[in-house]
OpenMM code with the backbone's topology and positions (N, CA, C; nanometers):
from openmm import Vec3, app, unit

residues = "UNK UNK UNK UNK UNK UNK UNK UNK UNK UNK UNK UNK UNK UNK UNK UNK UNK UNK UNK UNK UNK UNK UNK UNK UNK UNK UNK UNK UNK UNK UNK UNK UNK UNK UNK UNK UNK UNK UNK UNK UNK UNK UNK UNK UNK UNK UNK UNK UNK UNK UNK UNK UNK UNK UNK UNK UNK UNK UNK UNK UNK UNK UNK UNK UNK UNK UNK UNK UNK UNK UNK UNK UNK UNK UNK UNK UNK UNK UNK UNK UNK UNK UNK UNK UNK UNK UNK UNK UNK UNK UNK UNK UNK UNK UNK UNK UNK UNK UNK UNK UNK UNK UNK UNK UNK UNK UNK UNK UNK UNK UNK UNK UNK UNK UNK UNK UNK UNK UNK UNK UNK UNK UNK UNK UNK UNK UNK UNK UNK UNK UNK UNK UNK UNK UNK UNK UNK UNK UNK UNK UNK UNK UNK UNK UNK UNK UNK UNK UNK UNK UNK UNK UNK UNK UNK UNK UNK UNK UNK UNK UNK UNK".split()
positions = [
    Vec3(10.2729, 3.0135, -2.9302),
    Vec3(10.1495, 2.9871, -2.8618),
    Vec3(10.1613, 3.0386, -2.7185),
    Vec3(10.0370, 3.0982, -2.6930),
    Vec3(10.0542, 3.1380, -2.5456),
    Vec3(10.0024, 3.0347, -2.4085),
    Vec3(10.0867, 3.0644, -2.3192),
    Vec3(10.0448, 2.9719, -2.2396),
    Vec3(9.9969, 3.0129, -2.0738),
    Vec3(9.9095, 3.0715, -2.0793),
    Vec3(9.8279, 3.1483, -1.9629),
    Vec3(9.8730, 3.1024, -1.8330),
    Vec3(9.8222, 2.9751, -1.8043),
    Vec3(9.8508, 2.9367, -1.6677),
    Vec3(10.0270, 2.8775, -1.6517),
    Vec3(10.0968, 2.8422, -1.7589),
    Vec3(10.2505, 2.8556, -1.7402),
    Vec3(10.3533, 2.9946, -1.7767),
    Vec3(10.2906, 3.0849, -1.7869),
    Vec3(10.3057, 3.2027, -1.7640),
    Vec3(10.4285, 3.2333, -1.9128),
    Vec3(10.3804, 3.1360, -2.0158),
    Vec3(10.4840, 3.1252, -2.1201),
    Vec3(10.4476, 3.1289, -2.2575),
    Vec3(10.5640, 3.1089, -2.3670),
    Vec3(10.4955, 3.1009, -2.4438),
    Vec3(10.6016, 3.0248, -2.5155),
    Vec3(10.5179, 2.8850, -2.6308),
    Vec3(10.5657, 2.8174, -2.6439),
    Vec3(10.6119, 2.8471, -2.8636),
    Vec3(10.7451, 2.7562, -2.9097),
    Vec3(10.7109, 2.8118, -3.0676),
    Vec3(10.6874, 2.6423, -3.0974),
    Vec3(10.5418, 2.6331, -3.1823),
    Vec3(10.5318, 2.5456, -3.2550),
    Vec3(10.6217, 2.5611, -3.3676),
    Vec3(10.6932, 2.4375, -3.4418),
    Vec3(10.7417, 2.4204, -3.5665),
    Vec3(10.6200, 2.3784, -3.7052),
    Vec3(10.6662, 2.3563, -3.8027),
    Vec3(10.6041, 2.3315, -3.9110),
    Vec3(10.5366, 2.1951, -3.8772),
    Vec3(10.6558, 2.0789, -3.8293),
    Vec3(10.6234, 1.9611, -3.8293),
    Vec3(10.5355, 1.9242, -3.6775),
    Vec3(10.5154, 2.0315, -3.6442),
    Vec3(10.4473, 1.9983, -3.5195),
    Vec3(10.5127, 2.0137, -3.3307),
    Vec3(10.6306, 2.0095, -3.3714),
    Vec3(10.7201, 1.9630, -3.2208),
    Vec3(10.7088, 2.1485, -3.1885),
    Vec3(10.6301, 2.1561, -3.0717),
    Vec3(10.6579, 2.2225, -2.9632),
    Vec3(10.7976, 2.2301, -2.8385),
    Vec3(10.8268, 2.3314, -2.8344),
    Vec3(10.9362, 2.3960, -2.6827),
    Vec3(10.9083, 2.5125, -2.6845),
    Vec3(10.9473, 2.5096, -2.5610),
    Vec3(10.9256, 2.6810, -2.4677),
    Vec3(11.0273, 2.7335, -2.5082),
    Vec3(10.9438, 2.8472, -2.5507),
    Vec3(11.0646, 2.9590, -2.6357),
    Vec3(11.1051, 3.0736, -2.5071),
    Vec3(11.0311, 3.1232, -2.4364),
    Vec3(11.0447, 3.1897, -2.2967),
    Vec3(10.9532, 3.2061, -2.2132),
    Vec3(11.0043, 3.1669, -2.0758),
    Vec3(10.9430, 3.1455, -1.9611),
    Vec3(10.9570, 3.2713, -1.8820),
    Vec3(10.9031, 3.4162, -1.8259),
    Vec3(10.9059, 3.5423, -1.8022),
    Vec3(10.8422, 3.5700, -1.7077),
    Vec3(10.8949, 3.6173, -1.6011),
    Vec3(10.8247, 3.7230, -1.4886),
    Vec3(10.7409, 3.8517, -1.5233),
    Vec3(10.7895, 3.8807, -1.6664),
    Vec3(10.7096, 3.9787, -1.7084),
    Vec3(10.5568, 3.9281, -1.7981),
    Vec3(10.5454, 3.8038, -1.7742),
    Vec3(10.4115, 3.7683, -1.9005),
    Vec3(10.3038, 3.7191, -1.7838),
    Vec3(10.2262, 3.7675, -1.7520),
    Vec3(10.1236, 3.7469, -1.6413),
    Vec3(9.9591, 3.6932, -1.6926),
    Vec3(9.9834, 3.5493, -1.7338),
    Vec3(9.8687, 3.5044, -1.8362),
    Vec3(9.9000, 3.5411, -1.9601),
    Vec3(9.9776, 3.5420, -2.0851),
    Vec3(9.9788, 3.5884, -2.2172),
    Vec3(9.8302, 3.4984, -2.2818),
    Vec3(9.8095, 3.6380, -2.3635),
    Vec3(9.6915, 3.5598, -2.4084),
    Vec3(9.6709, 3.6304, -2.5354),
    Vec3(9.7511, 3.7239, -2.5729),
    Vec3(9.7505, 3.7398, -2.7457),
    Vec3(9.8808, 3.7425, -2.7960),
    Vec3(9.9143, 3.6929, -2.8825),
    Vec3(10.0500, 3.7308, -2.9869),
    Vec3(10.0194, 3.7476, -3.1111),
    Vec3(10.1527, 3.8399, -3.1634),
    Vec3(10.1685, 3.8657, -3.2917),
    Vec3(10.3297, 3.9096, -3.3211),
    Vec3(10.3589, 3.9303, -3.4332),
    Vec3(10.4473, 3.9494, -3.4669),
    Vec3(10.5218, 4.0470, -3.6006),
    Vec3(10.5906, 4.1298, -3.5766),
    Vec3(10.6113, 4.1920, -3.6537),
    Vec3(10.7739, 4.1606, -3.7737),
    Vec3(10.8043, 4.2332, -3.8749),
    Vec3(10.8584, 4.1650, -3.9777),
    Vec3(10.9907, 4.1173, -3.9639),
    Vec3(11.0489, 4.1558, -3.8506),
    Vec3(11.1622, 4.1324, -3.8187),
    Vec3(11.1819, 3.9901, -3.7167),
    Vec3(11.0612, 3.9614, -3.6796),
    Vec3(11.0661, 3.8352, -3.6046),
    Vec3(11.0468, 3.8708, -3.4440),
    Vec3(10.9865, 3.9852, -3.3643),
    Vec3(11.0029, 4.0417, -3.2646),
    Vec3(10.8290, 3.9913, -3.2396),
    Vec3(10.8335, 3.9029, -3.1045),
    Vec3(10.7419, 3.9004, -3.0473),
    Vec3(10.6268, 4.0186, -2.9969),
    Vec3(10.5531, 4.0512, -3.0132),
    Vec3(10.4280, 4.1332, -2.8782),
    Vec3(10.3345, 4.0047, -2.8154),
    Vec3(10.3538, 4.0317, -2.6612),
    Vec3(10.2451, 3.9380, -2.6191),
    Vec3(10.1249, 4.0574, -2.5347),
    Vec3(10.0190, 4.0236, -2.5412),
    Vec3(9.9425, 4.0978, -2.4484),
    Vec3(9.9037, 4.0136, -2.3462),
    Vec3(9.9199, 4.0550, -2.2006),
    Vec3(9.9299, 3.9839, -2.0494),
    Vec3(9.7160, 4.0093, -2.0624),
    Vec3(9.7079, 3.9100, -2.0199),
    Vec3(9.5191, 3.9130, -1.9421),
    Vec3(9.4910, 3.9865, -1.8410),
    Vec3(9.6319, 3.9263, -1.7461),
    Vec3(9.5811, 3.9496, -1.6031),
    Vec3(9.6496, 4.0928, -1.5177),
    Vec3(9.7421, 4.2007, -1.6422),
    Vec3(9.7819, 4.3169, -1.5729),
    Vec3(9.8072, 4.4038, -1.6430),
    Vec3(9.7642, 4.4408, -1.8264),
    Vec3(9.7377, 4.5179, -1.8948),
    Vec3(9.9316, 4.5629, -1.9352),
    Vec3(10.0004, 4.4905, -1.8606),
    Vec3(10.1047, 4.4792, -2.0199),
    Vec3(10.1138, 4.4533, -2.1731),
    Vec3(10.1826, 4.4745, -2.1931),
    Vec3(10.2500, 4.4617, -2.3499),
    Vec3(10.3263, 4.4173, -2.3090),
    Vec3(10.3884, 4.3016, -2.3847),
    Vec3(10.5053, 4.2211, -2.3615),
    Vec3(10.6172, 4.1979, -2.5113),
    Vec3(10.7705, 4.2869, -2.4887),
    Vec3(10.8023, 4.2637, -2.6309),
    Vec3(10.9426, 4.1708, -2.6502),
    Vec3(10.8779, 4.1005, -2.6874),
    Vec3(11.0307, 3.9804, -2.7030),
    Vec3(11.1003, 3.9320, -2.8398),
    Vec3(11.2198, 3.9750, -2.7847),
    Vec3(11.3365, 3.9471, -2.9279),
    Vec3(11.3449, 3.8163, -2.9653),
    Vec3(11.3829, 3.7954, -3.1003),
    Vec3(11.4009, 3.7039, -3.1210),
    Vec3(11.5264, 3.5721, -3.0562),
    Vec3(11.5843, 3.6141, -2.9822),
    Vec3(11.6747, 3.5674, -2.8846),
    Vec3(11.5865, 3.5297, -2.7538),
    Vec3(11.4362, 3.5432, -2.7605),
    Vec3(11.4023, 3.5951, -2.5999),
    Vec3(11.3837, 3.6403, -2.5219),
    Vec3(11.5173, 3.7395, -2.5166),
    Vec3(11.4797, 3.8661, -2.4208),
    Vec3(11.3263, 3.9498, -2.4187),
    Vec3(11.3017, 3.9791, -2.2973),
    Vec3(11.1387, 4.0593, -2.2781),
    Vec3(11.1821, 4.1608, -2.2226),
    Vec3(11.0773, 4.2568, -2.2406),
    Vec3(11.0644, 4.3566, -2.1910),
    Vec3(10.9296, 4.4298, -2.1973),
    Vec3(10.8864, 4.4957, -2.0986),
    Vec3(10.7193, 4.5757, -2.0807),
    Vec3(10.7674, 4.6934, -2.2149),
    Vec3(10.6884, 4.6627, -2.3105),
    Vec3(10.6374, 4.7879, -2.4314),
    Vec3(10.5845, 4.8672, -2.3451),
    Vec3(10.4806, 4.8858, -2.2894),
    Vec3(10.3579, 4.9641, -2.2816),
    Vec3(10.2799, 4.8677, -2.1611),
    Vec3(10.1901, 4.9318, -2.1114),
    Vec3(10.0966, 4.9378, -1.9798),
    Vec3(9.9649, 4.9872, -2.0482),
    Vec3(9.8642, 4.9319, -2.0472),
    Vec3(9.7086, 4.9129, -2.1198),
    Vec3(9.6444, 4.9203, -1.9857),
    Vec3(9.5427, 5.0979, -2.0491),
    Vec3(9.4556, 5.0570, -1.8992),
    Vec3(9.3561, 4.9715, -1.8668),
    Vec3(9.3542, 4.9413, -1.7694),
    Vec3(9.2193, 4.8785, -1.8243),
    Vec3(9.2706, 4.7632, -1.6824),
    Vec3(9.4323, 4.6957, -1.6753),
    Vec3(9.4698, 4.5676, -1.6038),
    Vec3(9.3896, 4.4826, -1.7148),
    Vec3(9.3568, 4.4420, -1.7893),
    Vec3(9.2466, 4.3193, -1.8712),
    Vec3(9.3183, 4.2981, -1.9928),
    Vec3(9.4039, 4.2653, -2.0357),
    Vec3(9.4220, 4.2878, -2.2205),
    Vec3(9.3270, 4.1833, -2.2912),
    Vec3(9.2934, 4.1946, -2.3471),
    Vec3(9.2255, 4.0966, -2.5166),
    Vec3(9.3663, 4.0761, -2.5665),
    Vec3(9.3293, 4.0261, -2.6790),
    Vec3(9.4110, 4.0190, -2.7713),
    Vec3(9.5045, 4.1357, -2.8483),
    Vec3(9.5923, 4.1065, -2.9210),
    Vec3(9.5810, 4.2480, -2.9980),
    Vec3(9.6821, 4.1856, -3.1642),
    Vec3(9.6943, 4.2908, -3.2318),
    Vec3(9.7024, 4.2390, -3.3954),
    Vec3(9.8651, 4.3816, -3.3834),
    Vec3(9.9414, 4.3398, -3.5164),
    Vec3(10.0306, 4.3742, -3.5659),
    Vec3(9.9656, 4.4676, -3.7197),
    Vec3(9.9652, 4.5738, -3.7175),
    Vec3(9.9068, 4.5907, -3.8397),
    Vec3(9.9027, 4.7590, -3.8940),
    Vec3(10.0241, 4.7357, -3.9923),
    Vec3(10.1119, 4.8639, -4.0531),
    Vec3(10.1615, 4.9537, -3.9541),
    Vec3(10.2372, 4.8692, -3.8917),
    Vec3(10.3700, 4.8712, -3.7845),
    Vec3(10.3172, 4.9210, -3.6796),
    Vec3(10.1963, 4.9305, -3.6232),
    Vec3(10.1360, 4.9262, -3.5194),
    Vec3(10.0832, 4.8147, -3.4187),
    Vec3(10.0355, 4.8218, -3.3387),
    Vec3(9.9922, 4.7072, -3.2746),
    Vec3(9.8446, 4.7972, -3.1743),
    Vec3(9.7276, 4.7122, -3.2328),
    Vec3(9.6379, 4.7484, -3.1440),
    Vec3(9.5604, 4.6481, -3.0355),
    Vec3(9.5683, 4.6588, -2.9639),
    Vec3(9.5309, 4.6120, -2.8253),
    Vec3(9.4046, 4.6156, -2.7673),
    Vec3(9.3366, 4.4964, -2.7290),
    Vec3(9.2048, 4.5112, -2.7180),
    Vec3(9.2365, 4.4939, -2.5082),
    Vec3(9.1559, 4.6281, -2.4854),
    Vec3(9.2013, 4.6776, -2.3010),
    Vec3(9.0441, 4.5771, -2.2695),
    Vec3(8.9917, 4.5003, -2.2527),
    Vec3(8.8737, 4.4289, -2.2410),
    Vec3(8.8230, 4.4856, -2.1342),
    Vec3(8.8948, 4.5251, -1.9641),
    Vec3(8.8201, 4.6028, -1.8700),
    Vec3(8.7854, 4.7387, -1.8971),
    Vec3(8.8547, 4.8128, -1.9752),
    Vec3(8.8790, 4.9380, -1.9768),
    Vec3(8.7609, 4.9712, -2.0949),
    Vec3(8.6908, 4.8370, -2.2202),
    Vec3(8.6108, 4.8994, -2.3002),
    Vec3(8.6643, 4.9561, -2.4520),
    Vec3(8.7937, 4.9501, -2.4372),
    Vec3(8.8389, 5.0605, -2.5383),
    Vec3(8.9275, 4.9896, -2.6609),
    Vec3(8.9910, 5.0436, -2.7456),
    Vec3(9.0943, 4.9763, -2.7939),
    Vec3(9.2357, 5.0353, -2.7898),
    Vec3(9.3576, 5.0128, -2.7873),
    Vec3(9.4801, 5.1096, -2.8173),
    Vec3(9.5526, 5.1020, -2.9158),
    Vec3(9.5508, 5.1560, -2.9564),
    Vec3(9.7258, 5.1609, -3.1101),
    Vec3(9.8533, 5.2179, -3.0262),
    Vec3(9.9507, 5.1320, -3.0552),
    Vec3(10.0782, 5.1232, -2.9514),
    Vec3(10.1618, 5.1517, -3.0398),
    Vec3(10.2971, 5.2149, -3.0869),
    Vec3(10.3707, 5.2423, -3.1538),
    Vec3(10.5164, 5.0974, -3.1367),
    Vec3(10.5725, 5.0642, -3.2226),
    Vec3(10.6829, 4.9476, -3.1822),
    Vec3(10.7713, 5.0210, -3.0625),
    Vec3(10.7526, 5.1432, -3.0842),
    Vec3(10.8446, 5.2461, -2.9812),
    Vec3(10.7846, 5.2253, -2.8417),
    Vec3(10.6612, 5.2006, -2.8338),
    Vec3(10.5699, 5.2081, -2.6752),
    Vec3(10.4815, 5.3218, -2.6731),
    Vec3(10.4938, 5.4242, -2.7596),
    Vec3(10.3723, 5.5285, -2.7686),
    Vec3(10.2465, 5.4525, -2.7475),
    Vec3(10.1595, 5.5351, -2.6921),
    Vec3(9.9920, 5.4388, -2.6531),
    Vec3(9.8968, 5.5513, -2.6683),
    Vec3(9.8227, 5.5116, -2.8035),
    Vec3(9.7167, 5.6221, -2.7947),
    Vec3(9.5411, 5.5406, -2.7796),
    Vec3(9.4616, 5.6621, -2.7332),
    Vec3(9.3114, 5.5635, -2.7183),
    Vec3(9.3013, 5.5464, -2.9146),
    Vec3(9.2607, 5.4433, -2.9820),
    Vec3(9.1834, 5.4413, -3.0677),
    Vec3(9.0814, 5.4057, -3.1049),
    Vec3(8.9979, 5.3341, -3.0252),
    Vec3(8.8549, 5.3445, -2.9923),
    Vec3(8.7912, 5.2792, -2.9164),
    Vec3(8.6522, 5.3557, -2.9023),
    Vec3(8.5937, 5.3248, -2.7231),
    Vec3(8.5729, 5.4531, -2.6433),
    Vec3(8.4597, 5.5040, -2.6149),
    Vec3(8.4556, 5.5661, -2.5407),
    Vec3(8.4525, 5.5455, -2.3601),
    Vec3(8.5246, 5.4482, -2.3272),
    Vec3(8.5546, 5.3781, -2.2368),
    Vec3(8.3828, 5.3511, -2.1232),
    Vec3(8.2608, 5.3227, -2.2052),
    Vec3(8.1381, 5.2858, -2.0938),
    Vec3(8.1688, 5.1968, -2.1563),
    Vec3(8.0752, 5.1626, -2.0674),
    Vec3(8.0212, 5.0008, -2.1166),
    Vec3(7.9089, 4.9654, -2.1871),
    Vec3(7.9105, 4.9359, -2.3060),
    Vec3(7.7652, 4.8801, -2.3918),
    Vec3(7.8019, 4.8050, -2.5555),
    Vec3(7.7416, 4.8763, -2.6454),
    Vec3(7.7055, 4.7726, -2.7502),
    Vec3(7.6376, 4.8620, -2.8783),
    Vec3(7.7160, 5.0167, -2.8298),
    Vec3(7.6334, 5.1229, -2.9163),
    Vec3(7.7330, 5.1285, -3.0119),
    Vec3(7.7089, 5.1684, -3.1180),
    Vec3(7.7765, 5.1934, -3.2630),
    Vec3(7.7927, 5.3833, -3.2714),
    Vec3(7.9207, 5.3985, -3.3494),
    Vec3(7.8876, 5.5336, -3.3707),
    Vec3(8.0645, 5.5537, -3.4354),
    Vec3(8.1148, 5.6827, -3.4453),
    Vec3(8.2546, 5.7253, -3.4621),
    Vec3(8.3847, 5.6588, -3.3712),
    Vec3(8.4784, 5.6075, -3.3966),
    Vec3(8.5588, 5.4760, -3.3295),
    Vec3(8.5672, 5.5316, -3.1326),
    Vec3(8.5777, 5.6679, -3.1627),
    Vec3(8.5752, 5.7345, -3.0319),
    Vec3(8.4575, 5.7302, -2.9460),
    Vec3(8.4220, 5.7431, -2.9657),
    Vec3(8.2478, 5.7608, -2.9694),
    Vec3(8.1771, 5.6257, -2.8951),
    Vec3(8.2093, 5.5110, -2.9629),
    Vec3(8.1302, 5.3440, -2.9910),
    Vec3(8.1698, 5.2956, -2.8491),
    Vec3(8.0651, 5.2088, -2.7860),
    Vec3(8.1452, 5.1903, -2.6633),
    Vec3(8.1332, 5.0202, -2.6667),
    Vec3(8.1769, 4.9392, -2.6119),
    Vec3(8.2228, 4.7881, -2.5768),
    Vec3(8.1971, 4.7310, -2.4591),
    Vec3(8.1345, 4.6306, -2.4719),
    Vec3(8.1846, 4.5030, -2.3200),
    Vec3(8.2466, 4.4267, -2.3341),
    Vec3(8.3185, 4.4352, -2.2821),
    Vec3(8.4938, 4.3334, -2.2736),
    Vec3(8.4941, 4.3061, -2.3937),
    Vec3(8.5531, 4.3890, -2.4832),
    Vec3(8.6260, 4.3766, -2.6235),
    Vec3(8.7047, 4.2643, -2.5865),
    Vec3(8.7235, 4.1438, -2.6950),
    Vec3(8.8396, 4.0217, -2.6679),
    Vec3(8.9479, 4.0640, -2.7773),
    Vec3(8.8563, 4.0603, -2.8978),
    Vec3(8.9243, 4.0534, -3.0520),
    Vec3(8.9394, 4.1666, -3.1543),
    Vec3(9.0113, 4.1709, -3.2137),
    Vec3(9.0023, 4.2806, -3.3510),
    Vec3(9.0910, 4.2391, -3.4994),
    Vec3(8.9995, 4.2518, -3.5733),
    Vec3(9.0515, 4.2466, -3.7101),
    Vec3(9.0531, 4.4178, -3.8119),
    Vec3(9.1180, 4.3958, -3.9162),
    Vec3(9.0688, 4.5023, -3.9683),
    Vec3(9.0147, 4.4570, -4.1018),
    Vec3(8.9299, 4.5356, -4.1564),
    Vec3(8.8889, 4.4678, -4.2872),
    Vec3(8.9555, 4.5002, -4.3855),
    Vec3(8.9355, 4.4325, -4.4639),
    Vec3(9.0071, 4.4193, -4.6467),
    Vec3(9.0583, 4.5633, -4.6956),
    Vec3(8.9708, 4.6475, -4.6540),
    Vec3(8.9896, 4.7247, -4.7328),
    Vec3(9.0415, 4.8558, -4.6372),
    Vec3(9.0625, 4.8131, -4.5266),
    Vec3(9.1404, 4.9254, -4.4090),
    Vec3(8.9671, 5.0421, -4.3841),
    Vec3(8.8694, 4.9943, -4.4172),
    Vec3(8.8081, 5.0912, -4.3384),
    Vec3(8.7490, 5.0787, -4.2391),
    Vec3(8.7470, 4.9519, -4.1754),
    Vec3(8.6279, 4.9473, -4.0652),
    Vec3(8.7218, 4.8356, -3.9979),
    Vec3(8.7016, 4.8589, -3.8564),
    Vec3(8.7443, 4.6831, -3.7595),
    Vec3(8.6506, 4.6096, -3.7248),
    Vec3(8.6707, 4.4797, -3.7181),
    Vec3(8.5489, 4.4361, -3.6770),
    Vec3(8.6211, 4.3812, -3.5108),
    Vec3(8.5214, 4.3611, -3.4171),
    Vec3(8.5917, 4.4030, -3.2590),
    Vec3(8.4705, 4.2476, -3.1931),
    Vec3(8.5166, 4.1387, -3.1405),
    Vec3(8.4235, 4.0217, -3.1211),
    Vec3(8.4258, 4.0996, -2.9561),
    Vec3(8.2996, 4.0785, -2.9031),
    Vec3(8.2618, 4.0948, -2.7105),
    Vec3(8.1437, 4.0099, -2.6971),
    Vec3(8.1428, 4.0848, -2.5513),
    Vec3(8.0291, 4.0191, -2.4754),
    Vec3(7.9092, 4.0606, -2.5486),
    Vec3(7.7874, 3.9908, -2.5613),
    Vec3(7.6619, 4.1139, -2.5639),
    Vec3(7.6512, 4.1479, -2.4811),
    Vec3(7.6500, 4.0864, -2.3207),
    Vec3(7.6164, 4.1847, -2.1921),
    Vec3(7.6087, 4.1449, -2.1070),
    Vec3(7.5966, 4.2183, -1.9796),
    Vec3(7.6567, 4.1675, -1.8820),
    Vec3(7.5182, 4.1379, -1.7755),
    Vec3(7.5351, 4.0701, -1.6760),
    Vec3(7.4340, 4.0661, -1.5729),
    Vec3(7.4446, 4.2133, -1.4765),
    Vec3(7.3111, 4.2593, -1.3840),
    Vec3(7.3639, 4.3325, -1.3039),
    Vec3(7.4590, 4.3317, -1.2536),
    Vec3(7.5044, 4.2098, -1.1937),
    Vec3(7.6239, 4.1523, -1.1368),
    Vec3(7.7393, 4.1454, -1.1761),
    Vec3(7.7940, 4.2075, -1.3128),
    Vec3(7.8783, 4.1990, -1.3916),
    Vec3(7.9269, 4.0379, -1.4122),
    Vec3(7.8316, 3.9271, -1.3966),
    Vec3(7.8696, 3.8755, -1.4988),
    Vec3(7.8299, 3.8321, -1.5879),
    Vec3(7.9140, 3.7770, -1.6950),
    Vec3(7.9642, 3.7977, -1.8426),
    Vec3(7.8272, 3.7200, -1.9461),
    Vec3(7.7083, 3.7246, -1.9599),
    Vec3(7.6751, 3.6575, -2.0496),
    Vec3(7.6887, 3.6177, -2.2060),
    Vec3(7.6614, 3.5237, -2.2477),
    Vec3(7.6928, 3.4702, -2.3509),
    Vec3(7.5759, 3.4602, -2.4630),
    Vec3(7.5769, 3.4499, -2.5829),
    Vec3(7.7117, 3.4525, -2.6893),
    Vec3(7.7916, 3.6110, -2.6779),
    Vec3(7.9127, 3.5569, -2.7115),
    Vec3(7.9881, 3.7350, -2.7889),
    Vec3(7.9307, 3.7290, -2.9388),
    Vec3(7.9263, 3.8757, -2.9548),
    Vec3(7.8801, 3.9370, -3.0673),
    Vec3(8.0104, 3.9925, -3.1636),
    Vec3(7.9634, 3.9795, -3.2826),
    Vec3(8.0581, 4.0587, -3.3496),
    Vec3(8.0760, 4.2154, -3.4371),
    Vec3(8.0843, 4.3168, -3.4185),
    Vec3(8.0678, 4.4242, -3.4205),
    Vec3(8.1694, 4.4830, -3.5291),
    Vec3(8.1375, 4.5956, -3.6093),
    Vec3(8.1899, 4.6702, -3.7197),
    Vec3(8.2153, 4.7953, -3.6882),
    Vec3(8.3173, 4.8571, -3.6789),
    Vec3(8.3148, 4.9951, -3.6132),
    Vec3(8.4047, 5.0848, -3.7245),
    Vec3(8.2709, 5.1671, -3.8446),
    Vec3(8.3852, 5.2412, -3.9081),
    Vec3(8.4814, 5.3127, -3.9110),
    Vec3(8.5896, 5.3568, -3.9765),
    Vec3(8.7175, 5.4130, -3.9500),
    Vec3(8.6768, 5.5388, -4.0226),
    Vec3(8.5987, 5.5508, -4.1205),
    Vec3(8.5916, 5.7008, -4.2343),
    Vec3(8.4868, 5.7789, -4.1296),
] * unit.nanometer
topology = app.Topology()
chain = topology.addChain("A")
for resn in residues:
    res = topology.addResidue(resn, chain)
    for name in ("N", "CA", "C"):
        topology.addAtom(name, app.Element.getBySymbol(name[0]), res)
């Protein structure tokens, strides 16, 4: 579990009992995890567009740098990890290695549909992929005030992959 304002992240057990699994100079707000098959943490930071990758012992270390400074969340998924950049609009696919490519978002800002490159976002938070690997579905803002700020509800959006 992540723990934003203790700059940590904690492992629940089966039966319930929580402890801090690591406390890090490198996790600045964690606010997504996942995990891949070997037991190796990714956290994505909120507040400075890290990747955060921690062994199962603990140890951290910066994967990757997300532009944007904003991370969303991000998912583990066929040994990738994609990353929702929430300032930046966009999404990334990160390699376990730290490779970082755009995979979608044409980095404006809106609520238009189209080719993953193409489609653009306001503060992307979330991403799934669907059942059948062709489309993500990506939860945001609907939109923003002149003022940039954030109105409410978030919407949930389908952005095909074919």
């Amino acid at each position: 579990m992540c723990s934003c304002g203790n700059n940590s992240i904690r492992k629940i057990s089966k039966d319930g009992d929580s402890r801090e699994f690591v406390k890090s100079e490198l996790l600045n707000c964690p606010n997504g995890i996942t995990m891949d098959d070997i037991g190796t943490f990714y956290v994505s930071n909120f507040y400075d567009g890290s990747v955060v990758k921690i062994l199962p012992d603990g140890t951290s270390s910066i994967l990757a740098i997300i532009p944007g400074e904003n991370n969303g969340h991000l998912i583990n998924y066929d040994n990738f990890l994609y990353v929702v950049a929430r300032s930046a609009h966009q999404i990334y696919k990160v390699s376990l290695k730290g490779e970082l490519n755009l995979f979608a978002g044409s980095g404006k800002k809106g609520n238009e549909n189209g080719a993953a490159l193409e489609a653009t976002f306001c503060f992307p938070n979330d991403i799934v992929f669907s059942l059948d690997n062709s489309a993500i579905y990506i939860n945001e803002v609907a939109d923003t005030t002149s003022k940039g700020i954030l109105l409410y509800p978030t919407i949930v959006r389908k952005i095909d992959l074919n």
